[in-house]
C-alpha positions in Angstrom: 86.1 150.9 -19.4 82.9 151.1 -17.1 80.9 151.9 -19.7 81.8 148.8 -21.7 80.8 147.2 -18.3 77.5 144.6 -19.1 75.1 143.2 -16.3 75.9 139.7 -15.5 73.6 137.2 -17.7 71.0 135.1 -15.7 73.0 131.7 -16.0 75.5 133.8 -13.4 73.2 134.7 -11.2 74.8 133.4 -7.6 72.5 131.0 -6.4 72.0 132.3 -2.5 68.4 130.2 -1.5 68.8 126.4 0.0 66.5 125.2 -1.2 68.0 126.4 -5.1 71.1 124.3 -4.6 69.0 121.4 -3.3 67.0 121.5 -6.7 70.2 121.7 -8.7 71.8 118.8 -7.1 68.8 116.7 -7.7 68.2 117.5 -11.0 72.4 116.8 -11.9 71.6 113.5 -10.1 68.4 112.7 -13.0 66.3 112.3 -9.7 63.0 113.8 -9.5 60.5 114.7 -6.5 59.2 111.0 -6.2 62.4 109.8 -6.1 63.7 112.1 -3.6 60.1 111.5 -1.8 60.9 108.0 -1.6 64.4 108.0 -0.2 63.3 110.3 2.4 59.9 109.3 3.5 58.8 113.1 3.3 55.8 114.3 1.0 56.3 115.7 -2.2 54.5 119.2 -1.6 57.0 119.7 1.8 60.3 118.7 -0.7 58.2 121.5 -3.1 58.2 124.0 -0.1 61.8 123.5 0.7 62.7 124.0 -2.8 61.1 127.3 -3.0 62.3 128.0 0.5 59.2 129.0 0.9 59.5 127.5 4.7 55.6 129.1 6.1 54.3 125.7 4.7 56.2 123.6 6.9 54.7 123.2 10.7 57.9 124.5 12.5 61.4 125.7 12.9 62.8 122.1 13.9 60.7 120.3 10.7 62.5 122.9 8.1 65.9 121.5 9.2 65.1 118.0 9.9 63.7 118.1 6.2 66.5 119.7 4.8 69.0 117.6 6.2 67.2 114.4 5.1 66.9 115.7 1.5 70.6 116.8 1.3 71.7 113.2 2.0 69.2 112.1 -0.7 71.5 114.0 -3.1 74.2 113.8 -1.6 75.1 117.3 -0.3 76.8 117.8 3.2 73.9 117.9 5.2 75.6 119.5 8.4 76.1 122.8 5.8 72.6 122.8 3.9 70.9 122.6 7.6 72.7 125.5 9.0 72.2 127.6 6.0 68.9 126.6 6.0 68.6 128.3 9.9 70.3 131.2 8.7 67.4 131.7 5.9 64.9 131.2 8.6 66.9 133.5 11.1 66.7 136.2 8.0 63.3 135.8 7.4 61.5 136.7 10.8 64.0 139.4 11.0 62.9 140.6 7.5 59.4 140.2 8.4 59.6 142.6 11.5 57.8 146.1 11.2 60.0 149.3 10.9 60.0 150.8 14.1 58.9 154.7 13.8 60.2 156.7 16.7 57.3 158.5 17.9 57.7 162.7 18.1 57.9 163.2 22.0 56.8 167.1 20.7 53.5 165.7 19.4 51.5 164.1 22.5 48.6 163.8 19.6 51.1 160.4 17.8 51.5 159.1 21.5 49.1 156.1 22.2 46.5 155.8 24.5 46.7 153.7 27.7 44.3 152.0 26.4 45.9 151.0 22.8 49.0 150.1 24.7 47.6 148.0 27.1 45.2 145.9 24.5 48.5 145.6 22.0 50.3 143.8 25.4 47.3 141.6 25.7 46.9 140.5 22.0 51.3 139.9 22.2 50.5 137.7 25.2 47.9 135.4 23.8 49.7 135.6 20.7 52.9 133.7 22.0 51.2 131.5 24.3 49.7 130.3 21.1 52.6 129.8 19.3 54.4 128.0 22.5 51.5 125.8 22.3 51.6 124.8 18.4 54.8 124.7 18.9 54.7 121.6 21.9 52.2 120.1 19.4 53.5 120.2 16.3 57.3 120.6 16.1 58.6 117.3 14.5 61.9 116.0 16.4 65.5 115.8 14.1 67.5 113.3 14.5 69.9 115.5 17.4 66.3 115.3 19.7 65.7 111.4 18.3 69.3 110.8 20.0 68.3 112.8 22.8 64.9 111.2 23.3 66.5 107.6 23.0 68.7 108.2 25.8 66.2 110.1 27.9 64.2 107.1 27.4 67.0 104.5 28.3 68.0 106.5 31.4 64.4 106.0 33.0 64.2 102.4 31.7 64.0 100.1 35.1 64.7 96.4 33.3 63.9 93.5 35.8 65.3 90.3 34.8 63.2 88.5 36.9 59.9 90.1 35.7 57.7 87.1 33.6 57.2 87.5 30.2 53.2 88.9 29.4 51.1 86.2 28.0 49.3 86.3 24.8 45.6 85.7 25.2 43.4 83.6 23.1 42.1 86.6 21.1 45.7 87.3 20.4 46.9 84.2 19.0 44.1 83.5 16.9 45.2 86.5 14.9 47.0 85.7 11.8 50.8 86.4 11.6 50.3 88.1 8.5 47.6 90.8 9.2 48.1 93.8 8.1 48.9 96.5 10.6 48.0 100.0 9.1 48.7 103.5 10.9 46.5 106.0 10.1 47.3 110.0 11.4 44.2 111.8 12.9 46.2 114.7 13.1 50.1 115.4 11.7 51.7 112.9 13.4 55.6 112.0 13.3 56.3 107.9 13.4 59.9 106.3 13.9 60.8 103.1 13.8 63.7 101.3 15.5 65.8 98.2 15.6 66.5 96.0 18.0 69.6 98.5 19.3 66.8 100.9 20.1 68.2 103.5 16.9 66.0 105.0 15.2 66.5 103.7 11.2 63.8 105.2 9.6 60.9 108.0 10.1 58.5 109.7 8.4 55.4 111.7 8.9 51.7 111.0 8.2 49.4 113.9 7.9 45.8 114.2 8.9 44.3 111.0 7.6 46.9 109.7 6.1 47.2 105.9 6.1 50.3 103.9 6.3 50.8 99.9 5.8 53.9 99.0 8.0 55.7 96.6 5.6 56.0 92.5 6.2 60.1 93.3 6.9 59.4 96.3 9.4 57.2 94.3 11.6 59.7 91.6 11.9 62.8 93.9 12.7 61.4 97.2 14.1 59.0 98.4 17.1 57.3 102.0 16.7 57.9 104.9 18.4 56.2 108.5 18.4 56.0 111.9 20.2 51.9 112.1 19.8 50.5 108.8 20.2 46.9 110.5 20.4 47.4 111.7 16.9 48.0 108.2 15.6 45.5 105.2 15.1 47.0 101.7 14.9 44.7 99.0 13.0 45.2 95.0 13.0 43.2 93.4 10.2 41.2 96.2 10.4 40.7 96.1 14.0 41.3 99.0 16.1 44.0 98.3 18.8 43.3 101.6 20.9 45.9 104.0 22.3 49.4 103.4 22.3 50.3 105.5 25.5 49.6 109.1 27.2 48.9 111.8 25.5 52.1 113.9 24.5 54.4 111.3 25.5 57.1 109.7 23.8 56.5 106.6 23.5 58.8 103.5 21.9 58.9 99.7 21.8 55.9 99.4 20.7 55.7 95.6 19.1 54.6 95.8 15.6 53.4 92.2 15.3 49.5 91.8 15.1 49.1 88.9 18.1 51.5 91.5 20.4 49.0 94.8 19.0 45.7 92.7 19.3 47.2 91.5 23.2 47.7 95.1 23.8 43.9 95.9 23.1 42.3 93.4 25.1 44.2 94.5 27.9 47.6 92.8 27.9 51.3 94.6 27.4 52.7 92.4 24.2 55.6 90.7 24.4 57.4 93.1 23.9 57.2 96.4 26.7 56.6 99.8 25.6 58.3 103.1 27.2 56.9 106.0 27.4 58.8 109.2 28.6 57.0 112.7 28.2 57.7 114.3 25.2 60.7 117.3 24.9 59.7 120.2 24.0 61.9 122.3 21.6 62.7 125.6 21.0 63.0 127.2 17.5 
C-alpha cells in the first residue's frame, strides 16, 4: 500500500555526477589519486575537481573533457561515454547558473531601465566576453581530437627538402655532456606533449606556474617536444637556459630533446633535428 511505501536508503541513491562513477571505479580497482595521477600525468587536486565535478577549478571547457577522458582509461571506463556525459554536466551547469528572467510590467514605466543602465549593462557584456575569448585562446588545453588535428595541420604546411644539409653542431654544443639533464619549467600553465618518431603524440601532461619537470633519460632518446604556449615554458640544459622554443602562441613540435641539439639551438643554430611551428587553433567550448 502507499503508505507502507519507505524512501529509498542512501546505498540506492542513483549515482547521476561523472565524476561519482569515476571515483567508484577507482576505488573497485584499489587505485588511489597518486596512482591515477601517475597513469595520467594530471595533478592530483584537477583528478580531486573532476571527482567532485566541481569543474570551475579547471581552466576550460576542452581541459574538463580531455581530463575526464584520460582518467576514464585509467580505470578503465569507456571514455567516449564519461566525456560526453561530462559535456552534458557542463552544458547543465551554465544553463543552471543563468539568472531568471523577470518580464518587466510594460504598465509600470517606473521598473523600465534607463538608457543609461541599458547601455552600461551592453558595455560591461562586451568586455566581459572579449575577456573570456581571450583566456579562452590562452588557456584552453588541446584533447587529443585537436592533438590529431594539430599534427596534421602541422604536416600539411611541412615543406621537407631532401637536399637541404643537415645543421651543424657547434663547439659549445658538443662539449655538452649527453647526459645533462634537460628540465622544463612552466612560467605560466603550460600544456607539454611529447611525440615519437611517427610524429603521434604518446604522452602529455601539464605543468602549472612554476612547476618543474625532468624529461626522463628514455624520453630524450625517443621523443621531441611539442606545445601550444612555448612563451609559457622554459627549457634548461645542465642548468643552462636554452631560450625560446618558437613564437608566441604557436604550436610548435620537433623540438629535439637532446642537450648538444637544445644548447645548438641557443647559441644560434637549429639542432639536428628541425622544429615546426604552426599557429596555435583556437577552440570553442
Amino acid at each position: 500500500m502507499a503508505d507502507e511505501e519507505t524512501a529509498p536508503t542512501q546505498g540506492e541513491l542513483a549515482i547521476t555526477r561523472t565524476g561519482d562513477k569515476l571515483r567508484l571505479a577507482r576505488e573497485a580497482a584499489g587505485l588511489s589519486l597518486a596512482d591515477v595521477a601517475t597513469r595520467t600525468r594530471i595533478t592530483q587536486r584537477h583528478l580531486e575537481a573532476i571527482e567532485r565535478s566541481d569543474f570551475s577549478e579547471l581552466p576550460g571547457r576542452t581541459y574538463v573533457t580531455g581530463f575526464a577522458r584520460a582518467y576514464a582509461r585509467a580505470v578503465d571506463l569507456p571514455e567516449a561515454e564519461i566525456g560526453a556525459a561530462v559535456r552534458r554536466e557542463l552544458d547543465d551547469d551554465e544553463y543552471g547558473a543563468r539568472p531568471l528572467y523577470e518580464a518587466y510590467e510594460p504598465t509600470d514605466p517606473a521598473r523600465l531601465p534607463t538608457a543609461r543602465l541599458t547601455w552600461t549593462l551592453v558595455i560591461v557584456a562586451l568586455v566581459l566576453v572579449s575577456a573570456y575569448g581571450v583566456w579562452r585562446f590562452l588557456s584552453v588545453e588541446p584533447d587529443e581530437a585537436l592533438i590529431a588535428a594539430q599534427n596534421q595541420a602541422a604536416d600539411a604546411s611541412e615543406a621537407p627538402d631532401a637536399a637541404a644539409p643537415a645543421a651543424t653542431p657547434k663547439a659549445g654544443a658538443a662539449a655538452v655532456a649527453a647526459n645533462a639533464p634537460v628540465v622544463l619549467t612552466g612560467i605560466s600553465e603550460v600544456w607539454i606533449g611529447f611525440d615519437d618518431a611517427q610524429g603521434k603524440t604518446e604522452n602529455w601532461r601539464t605543468l602549472d606556474p612554476g612547476e618543474t619537470y625532468e624529461v626522463p633519460p628514455a624520453y630524450i632518446e625517443q621523443f621531441t617536444l611539442r606545445t601550444s604556449i612555448p612563451q609559457a615554458l622554459k627549457v634548461t640544459v645542465g642548468g643552462r637556459d636554452v631560450g625560446s622554443i618558437g613564437p608566441a602562441d604557436t604550436l610548435v613540435k620537433g623540438i629535439s630533446l637532446k642537450p648538444a641539439d637544445l644548447i645548438a639551438r641557443a647559441e644560434g643554430g637549429a639542432g639536428t633535428t628541425p622544429a615546426t611551428a604552426t599557429p596555435a587553433r583556437k577552440t570553442g567550448g
